[in-house]
LUMLUMRO-787567 format. One record per residue (C-alpha): chain; z, y, x. Coordinates in steps of 0.5 Angstrom, whole numbers, m for minus. Layout:
// residues N
<pt "A" <Z Y X>>,
...
//
This chain:
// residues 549
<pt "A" <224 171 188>>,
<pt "A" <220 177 183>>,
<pt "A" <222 183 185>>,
<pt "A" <227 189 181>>,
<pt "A" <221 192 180>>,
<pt "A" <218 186 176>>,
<pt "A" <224 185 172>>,
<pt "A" <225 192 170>>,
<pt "A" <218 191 167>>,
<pt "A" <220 185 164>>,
<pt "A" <226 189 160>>,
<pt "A" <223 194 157>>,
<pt "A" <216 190 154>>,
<pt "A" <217 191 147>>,
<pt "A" <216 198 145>>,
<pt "A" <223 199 143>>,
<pt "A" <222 198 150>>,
<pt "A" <219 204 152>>,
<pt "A" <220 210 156>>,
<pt "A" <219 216 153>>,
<pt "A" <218 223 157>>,
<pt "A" <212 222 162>>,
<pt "A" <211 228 165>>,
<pt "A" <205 232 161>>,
<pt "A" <200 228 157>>,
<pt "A" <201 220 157>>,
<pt "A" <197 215 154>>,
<pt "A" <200 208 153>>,
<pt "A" <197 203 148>>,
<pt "A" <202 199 145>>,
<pt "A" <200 194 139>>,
<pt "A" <192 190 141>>,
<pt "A" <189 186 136>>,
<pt "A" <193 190 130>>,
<pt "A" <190 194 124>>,
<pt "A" <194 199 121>>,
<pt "A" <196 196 117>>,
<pt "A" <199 191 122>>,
<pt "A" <195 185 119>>,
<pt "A" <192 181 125>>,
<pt "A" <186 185 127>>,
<pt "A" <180 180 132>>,
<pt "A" <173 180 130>>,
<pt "A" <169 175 132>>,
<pt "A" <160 177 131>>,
<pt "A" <158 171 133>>,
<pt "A" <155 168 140>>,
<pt "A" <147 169 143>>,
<pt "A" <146 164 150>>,
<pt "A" <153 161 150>>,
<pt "A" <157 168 150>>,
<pt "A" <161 170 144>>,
<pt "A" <163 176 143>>,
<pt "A" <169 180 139>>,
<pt "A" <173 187 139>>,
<pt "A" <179 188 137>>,
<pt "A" <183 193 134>>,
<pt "A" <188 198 139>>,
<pt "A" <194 203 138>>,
<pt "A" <195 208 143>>,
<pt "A" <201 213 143>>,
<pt "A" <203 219 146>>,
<pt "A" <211 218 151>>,
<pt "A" <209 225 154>>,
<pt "A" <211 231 155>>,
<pt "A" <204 234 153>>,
<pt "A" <199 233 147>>,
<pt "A" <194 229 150>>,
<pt "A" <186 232 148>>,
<pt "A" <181 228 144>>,
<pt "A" <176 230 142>>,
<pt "A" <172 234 148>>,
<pt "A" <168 232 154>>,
<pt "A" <175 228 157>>,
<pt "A" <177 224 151>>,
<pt "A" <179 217 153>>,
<pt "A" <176 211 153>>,
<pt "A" <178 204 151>>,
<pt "A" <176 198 155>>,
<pt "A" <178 190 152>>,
<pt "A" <180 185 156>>,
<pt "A" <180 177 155>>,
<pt "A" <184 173 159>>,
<pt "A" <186 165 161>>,
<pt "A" <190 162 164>>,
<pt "A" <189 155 165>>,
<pt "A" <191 148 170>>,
<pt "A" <196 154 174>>,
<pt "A" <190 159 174>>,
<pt "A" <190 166 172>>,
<pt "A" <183 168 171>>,
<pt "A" <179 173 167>>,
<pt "A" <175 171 161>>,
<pt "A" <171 177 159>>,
<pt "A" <170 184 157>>,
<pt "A" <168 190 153>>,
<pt "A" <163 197 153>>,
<pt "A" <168 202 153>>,
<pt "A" <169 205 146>>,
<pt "A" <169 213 146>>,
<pt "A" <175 217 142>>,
<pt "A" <173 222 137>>,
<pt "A" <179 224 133>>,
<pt "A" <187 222 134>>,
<pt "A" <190 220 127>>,
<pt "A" <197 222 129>>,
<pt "A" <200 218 126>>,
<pt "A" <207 214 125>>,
<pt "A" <210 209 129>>,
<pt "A" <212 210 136>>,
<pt "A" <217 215 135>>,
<pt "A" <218 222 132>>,
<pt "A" <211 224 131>>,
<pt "A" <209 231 132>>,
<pt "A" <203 231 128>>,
<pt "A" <197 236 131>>,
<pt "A" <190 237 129>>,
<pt "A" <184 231 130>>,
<pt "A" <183 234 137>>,
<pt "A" <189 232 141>>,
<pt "A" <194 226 140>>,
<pt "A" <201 230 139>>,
<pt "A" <208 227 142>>,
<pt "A" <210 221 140>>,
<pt "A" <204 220 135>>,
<pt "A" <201 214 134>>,
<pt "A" <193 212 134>>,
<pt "A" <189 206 131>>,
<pt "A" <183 204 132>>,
<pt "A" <181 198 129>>,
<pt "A" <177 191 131>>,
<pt "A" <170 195 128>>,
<pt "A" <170 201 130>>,
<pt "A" <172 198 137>>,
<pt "A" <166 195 138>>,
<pt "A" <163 195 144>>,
<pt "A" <156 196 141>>,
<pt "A" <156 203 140>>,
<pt "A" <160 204 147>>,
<pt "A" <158 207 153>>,
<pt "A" <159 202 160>>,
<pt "A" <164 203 165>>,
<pt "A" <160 206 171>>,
<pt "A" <160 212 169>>,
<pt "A" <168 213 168>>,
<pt "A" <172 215 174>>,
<pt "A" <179 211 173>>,
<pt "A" <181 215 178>>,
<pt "A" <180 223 175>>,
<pt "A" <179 220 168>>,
<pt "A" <172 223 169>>,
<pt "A" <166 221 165>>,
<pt "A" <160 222 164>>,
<pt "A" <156 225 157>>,
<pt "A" <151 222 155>>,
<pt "A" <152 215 155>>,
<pt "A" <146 210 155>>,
<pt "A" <147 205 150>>,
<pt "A" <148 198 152>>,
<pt "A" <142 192 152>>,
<pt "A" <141 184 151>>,
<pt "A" <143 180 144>>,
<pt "A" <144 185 138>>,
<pt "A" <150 179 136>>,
<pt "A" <153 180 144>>,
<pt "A" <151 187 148>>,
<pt "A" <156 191 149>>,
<pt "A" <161 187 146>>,
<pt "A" <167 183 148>>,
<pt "A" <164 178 151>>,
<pt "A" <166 171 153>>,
<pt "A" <163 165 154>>,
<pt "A" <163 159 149>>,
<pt "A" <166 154 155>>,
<pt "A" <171 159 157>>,
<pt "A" <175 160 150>>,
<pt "A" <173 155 146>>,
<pt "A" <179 150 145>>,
<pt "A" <177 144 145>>,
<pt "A" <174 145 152>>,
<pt "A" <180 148 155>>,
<pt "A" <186 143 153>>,
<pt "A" <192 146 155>>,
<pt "A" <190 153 156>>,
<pt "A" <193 159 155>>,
<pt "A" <189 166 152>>,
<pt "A" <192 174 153>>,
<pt "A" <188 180 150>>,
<pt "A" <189 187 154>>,
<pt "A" <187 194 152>>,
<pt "A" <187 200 156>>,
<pt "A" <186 208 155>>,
<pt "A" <183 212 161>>,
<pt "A" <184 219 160>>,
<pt "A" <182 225 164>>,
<pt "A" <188 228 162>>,
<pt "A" <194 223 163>>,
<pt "A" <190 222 169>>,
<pt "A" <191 229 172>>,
<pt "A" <198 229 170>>,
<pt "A" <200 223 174>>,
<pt "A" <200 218 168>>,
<pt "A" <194 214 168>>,
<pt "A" <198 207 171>>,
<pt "A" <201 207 165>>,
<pt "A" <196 206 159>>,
<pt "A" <196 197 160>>,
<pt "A" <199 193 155>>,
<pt "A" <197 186 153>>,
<pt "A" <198 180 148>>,
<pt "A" <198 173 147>>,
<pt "A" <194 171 143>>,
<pt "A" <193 164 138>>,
<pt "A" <186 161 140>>,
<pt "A" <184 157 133>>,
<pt "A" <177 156 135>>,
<pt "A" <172 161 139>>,
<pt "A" <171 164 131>>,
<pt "A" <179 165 130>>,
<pt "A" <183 168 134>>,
<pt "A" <189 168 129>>,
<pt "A" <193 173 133>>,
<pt "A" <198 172 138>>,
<pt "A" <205 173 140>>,
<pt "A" <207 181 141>>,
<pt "A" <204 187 145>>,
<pt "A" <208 187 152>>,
<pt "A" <208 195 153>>,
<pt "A" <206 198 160>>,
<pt "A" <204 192 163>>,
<pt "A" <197 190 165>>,
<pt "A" <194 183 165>>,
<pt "A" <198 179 171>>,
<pt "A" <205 180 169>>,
<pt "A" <202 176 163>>,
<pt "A" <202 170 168>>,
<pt "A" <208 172 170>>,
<pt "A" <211 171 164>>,
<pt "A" <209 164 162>>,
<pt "A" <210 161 170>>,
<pt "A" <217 164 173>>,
<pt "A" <214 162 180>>,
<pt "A" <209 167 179>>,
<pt "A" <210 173 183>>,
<pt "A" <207 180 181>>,
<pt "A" <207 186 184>>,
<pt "A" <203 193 183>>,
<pt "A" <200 197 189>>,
<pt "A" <197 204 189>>,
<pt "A" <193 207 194>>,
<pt "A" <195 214 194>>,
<pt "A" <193 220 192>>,
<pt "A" <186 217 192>>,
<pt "A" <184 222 186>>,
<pt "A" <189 228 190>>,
<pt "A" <196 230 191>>,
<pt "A" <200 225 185>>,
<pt "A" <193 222 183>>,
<pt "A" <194 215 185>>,
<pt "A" <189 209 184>>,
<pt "A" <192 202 182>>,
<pt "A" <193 195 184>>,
<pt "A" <196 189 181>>,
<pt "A" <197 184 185>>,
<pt "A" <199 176 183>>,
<pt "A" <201 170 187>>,
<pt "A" <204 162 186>>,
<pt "A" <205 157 191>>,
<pt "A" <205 151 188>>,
<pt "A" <208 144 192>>,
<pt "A" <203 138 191>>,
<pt "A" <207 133 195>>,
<pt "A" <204 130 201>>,
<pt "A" <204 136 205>>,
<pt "A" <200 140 202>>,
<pt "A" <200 147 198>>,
<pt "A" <196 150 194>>,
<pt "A" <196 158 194>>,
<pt "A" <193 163 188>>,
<pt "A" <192 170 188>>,
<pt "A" <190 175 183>>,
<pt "A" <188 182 185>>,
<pt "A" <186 186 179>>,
<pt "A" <184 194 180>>,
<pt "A" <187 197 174>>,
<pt "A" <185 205 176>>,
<pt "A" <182 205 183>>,
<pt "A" <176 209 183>>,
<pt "A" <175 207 191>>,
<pt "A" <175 199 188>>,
<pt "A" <177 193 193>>,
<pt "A" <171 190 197>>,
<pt "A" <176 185 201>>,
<pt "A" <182 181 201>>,
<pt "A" <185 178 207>>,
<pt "A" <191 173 207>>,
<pt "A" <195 172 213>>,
<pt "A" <195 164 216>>,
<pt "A" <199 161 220>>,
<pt "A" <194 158 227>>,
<pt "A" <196 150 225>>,
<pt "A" <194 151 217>>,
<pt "A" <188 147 216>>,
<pt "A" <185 149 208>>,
<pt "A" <181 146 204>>,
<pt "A" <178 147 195>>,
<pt "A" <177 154 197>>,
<pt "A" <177 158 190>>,
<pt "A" <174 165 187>>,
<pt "A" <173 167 181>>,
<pt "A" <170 174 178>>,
<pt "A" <168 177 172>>,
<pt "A" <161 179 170>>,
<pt "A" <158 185 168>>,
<pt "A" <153 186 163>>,
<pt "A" <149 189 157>>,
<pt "A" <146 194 163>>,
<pt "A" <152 196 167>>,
<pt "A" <149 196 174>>,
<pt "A" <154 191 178>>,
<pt "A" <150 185 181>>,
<pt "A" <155 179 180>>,
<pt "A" <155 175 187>>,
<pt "A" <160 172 189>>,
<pt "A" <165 173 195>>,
<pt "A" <164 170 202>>,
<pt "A" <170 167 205>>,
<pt "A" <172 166 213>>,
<pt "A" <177 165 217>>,
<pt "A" <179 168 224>>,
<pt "A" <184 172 228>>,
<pt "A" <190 169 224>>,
<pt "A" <187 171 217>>,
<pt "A" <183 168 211>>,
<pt "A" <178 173 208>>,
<pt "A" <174 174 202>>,
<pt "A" <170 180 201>>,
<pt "A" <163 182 198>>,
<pt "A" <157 179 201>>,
<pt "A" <154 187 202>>,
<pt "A" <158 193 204>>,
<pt "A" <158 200 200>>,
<pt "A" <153 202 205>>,
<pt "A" <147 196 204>>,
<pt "A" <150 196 197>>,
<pt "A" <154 200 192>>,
<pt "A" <153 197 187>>,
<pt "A" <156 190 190>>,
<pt "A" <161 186 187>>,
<pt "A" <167 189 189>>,
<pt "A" <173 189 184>>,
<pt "A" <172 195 179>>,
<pt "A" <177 198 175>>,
<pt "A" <179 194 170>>,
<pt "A" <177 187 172>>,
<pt "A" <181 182 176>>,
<pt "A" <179 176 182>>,
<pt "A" <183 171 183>>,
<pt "A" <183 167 190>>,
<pt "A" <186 161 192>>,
<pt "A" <186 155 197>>,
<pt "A" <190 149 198>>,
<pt "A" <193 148 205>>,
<pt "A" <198 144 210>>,
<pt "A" <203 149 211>>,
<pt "A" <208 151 207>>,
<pt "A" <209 159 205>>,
<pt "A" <213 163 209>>,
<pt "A" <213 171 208>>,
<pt "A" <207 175 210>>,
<pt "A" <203 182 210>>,
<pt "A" <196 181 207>>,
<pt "A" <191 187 207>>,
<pt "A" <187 189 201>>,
<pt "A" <180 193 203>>,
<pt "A" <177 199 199>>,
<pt "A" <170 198 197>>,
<pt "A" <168 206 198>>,
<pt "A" <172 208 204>>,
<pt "A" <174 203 208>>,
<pt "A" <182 204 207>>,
<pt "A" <186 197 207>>,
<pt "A" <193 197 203>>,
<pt "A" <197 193 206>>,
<pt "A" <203 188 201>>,
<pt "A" <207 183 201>>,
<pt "A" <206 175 200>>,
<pt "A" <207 168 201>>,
<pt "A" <202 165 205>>,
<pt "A" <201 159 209>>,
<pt "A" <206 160 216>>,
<pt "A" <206 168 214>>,
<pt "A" <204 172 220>>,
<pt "A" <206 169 227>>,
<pt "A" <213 171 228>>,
<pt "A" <214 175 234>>,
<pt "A" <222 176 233>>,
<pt "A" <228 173 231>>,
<pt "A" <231 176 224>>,
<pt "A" <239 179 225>>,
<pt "A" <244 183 221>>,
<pt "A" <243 182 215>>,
<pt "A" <245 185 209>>,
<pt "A" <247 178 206>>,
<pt "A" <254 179 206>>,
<pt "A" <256 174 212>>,
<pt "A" <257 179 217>>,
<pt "A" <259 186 216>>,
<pt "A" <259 188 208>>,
<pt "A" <254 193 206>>,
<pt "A" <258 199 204>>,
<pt "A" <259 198 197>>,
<pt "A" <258 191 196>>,
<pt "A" <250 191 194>>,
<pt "A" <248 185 198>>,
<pt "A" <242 184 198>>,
<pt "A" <238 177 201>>,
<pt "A" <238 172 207>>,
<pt "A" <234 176 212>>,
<pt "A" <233 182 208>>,
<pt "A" <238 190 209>>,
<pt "A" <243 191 203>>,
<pt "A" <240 192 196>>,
<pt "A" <236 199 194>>,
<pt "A" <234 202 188>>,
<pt "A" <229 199 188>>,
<pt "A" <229 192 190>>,
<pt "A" <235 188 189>>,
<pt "A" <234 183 195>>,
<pt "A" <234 189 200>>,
<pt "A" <228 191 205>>,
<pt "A" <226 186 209>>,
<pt "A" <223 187 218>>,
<pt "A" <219 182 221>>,
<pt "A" <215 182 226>>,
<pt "A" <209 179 228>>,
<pt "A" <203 178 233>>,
<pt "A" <204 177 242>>,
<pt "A" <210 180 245>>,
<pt "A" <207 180 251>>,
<pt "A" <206 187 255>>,
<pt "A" <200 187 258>>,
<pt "A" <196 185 251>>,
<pt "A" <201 187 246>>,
<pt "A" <200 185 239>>,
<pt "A" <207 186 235>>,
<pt "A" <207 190 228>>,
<pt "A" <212 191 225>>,
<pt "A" <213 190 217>>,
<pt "A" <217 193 213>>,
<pt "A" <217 191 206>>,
<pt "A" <222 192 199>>,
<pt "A" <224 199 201>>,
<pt "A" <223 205 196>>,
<pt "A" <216 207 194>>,
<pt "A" <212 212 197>>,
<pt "A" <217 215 201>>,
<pt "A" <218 216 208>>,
<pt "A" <221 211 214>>,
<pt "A" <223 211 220>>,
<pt "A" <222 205 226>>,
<pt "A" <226 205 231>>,
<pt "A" <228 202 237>>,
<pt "A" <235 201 240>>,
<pt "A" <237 196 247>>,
<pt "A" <244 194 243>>,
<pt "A" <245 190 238>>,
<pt "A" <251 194 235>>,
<pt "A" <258 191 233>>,
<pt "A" <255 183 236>>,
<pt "A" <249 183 231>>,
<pt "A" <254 185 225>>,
<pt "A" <252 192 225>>,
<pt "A" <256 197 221>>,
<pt "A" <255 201 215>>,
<pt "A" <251 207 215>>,
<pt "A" <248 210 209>>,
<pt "A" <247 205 204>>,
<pt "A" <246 200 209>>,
<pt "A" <247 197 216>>,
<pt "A" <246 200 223>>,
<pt "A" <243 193 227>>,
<pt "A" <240 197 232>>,
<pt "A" <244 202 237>>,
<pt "A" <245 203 245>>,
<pt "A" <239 208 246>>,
<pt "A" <235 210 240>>,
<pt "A" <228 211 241>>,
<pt "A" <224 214 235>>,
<pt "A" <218 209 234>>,
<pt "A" <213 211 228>>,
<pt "A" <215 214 222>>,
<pt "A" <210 211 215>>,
<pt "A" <211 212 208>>,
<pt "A" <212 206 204>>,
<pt "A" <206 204 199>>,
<pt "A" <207 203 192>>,
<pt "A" <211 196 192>>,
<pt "A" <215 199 197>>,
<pt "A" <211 195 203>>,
<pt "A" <209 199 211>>,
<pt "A" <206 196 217>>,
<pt "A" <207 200 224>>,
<pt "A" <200 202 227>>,
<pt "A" <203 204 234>>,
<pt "A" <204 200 240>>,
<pt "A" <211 198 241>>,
<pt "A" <211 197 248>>,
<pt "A" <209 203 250>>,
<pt "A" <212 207 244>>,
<pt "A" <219 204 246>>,
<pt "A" <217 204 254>>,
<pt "A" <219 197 255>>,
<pt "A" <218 191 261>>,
<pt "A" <217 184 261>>,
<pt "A" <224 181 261>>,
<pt "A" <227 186 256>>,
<pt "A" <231 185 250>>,
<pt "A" <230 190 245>>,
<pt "A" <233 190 238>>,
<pt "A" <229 194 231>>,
<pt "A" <230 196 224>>,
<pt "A" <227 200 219>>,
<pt "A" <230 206 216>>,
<pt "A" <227 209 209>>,
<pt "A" <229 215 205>>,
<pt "A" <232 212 197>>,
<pt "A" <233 219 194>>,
<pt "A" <233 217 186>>,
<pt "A" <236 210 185>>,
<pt "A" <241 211 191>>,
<pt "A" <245 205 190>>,
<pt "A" <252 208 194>>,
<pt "A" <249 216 194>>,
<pt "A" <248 216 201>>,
<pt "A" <240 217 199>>,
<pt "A" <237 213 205>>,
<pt "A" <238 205 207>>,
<pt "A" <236 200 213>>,
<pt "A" <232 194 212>>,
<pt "A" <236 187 216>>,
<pt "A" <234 188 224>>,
<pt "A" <229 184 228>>,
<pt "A" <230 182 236>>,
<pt "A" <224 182 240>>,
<pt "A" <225 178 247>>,
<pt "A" <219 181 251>>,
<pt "A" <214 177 255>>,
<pt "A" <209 179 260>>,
//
């Protein structure tokens, strides 16, 4: 099931959509492949060694709260993006050089326009750059853009190769051309990175992508409408409704409120004859930390096989190598990670700003739940999220007082799904506790995860040695309290931007606990805005740990 977060960006994606009131400076780009005319607007330079190349026009808007500056040293920068999606696999395609901005037009077209001068965009005020004057050609590369601060560097060195493809949007021939992709579908995504918005907290929002009508590799006629404030994958989502997208942040990566951007897909496909084949995308919107690793949780019995990756290549100068990924499975994980660590290699293949690799495996175990753990190339941080994995994690427990409505009602009929808490702000379904690893005393593994709780803000994990009301348990803010008797205080985390946490202590210890006890769990986190009965807090389901020696 797609989360609410999904859902919500799927009703606002057209402009009529669009929020407006961003907190200070905003950029988003709200028409790709449109002049200012509003004539379809894709250029097509021709092809050198099996690469065609293109630009397309963007428009972008202003929805904050501040004029957003154009024209100094931290003017945006724009990035043009191809994607497929083919056989069930969402891959990108191609991108572009950077085009640098140099005068904000100011004009109509996404709400009451409050013209300023060529040196900044005013609010509410719209900006076309068109398909030639986007051309990558007389861009800069993408190295030298923090996506994170929106800093960049000056000057820029201009791009190498063919005259007819460097620094253009580059695609090669067998990846677009339809008589070679039957079947295939094809989407076009612009972005602004802007050293203003991103300063002000807004930099996650200026993705928008369009699906495209490929005639030939010499005609792209347009397409279908540009879906505001949604990068890529949300594109796959919203052509296979068994696609799951999810966005993750690494937070205050750039400093307090500067958060760096994931977005995550996944698909689990049943080919019949016990087997399933499991699809990933990771795609760094504005991460300048990058991902250097993505491991995915499998069950001990899984056996995999067509183990898939697939990557985008840099060109025209841009120093990234383009080695693939190297894989292996081991500790109950699959992983995939750069041949080369940022120490031995920074300029290693890690997942860059806007770029997306997509993963895959077919396995002999169905999905269940699972944590996966996404590596940062720089520094070390892992973001943890949620999936569907072969087996999920090894269960260490046994799920109780959910928020389903079978046992206690939740406190104002927000019910949320089998085996998860009562519904919050966020996530319709509710937050869901599970736990995985050895219960075992002496060689304690568990970890307990939380996920679908409100993002960014604080949680508790806690213990009790009741379960209360028979496993029932009983209203308690805008969820259930499951576990009681003596409480005791285990770790308190703040959930990542999906919502999702991981305990990092060892809960025997922490919970003074002895072979052969029982003890009961749950997960308690802070709802302040979107609070569902106006008690600003709620509870996941519980899980109940029988521990062994």
């Amino acid at each position: 099931m797609k989360n609410k977060t999904l859902l919500l960006f799927l009703a606002s994606a057209l402009f009529g959509g669009l929020a407006f009131g961003q907190t200070g400076g905003a950029i988003t780009t709200i028409k790709i492949g449109v002049d200012g005319g509003n004539q379809n607007d894709f250029h097509y330079y021709g092809q050198a060694g099996g690469i065609a190349a293109y630009s397309m026009g963007t428009t972008s808007c202003n929805p904050g709260t501040e004029q957003v500056v154009w024209t100094s040293s931290n003017h945006p920068v724009i990035g043009q993006n191809f994607f497929r999606l083919k056989d069930g696999r969402f891959e990108q395609i191609g991108q572009s050089w950077l085009k640098h901005g140099f005068c904000a037009v100011n004009e109509s077209g996404c709400g009451s326009c409050q013209s300023t001068s060529c040196n900044s965009l005013g609010l509410g005020c719209a900006d076309t750059y068109w398909a030639t004057l986007n051309d990558g050609a007389g861009g800069g590369p993408k190295y030298q853009v923090n996506p994170t601060s929106g800093v960049h560097q000056h000057p820029y060195p201009s791009p190498s190769g063919s005259s007819t493809t460097r620094g253009r949007l580059q695609v090669p021939v067998s990846d677009i051309d339809p008589a070679q992709n039957s079947g295939a579908e094809f989407f076009a995504e612009g972005q602004y990175i802007s050293q203003h918005t991103a300063q002000d907290g807004n930099g996650g929002i200026a993705n928008s992508w369009r699906k495209l009508n490929v005639v030939s590799v010499s005609n792209i006629d347009g397409g279908g409408p540009t879906m505001v404030d949604q990068c890529a994958p949300y594109a796959w989502a919203a052509e296979d409704s068994s696609v799951n997208v999810q966005d993750v942040m690494y937070a205050n990566e750039g400093g307090s409120g500067i958060h760096g951007h994931y977005t995550i897909g996944y698909k689990v496909e049943d080919l019949g004859g016990s087997s399933w084949r499991y699809t990933y995308v990771v795609y760094n919107r504005t991460s300048d930390a990058s991902a250097g690793s993505l491991a995915i949780p499998v069950g001990n019995s899984a056996t995999l096989s067509n183990v898939y990756f697939n990557d985008i290549p840099y060109h025209s100068g841009e120093p990234f190598n383009s080695n693939d990924w190297v894989s292996s499975q081991a500790g109950g994980m699959f992983t995939w990670q750069t041949d080369q660590t940022y120490s031995q290699n920074p300029n290693a293949n890690a997942i860059r700003w806007g770029t997306m690799w997509s993963f895959g495996f077919d396995a002999d175990v169905p999905p269940a739940p699972g944590t996966a753990d996404l590596g940062m190339f720089k520094d070390g941080t892992v973001i943890q999220f949620g999936v569907s994995a072969p087996g999920g994690d090894p269960p260490a427990g046994t799920s109780f007082c959910p928020g389903d409505g079978t046992g206690t009602f939740c406190p104002c009929f927000n019910f949320g799904n089998q085996d998860h808490g009562c519904e919050n702000g966020s996530f319709g379904q509710g937050s869901r506790l599970t736990a995985s690893g050895d219960p075992s005393v002496s060689a304690d593994t568990v970890v307990l995860n939380s996920a679908y709780a409100t993002p960014g803000q604080p949680g508790l994990y806690f213990q009790g040695d009741q379960a209360v009301n028979g496993g029932n348990g009983v209203q308690f803010g805008d969820g259930l309290r499951c576990a009681g008797g003596t409480v005791i205080r285990l770790e308190i985390i703040a959930s990542n931007g999906s919502g999702a946490g991981s305990s990092t202590v060892s809960i025997s210890s922490a919970g003074g606990v002895s072979p052969g006890q029982t003890r009961y769990y749950q997960w308690w986190f802070r709802d302040p805005n979107l609070s569902v009965c106006g008690s600003d807090f709620n509870t996941s389901n519980g899980v109940e740990i029988t521990w062994n020696p």
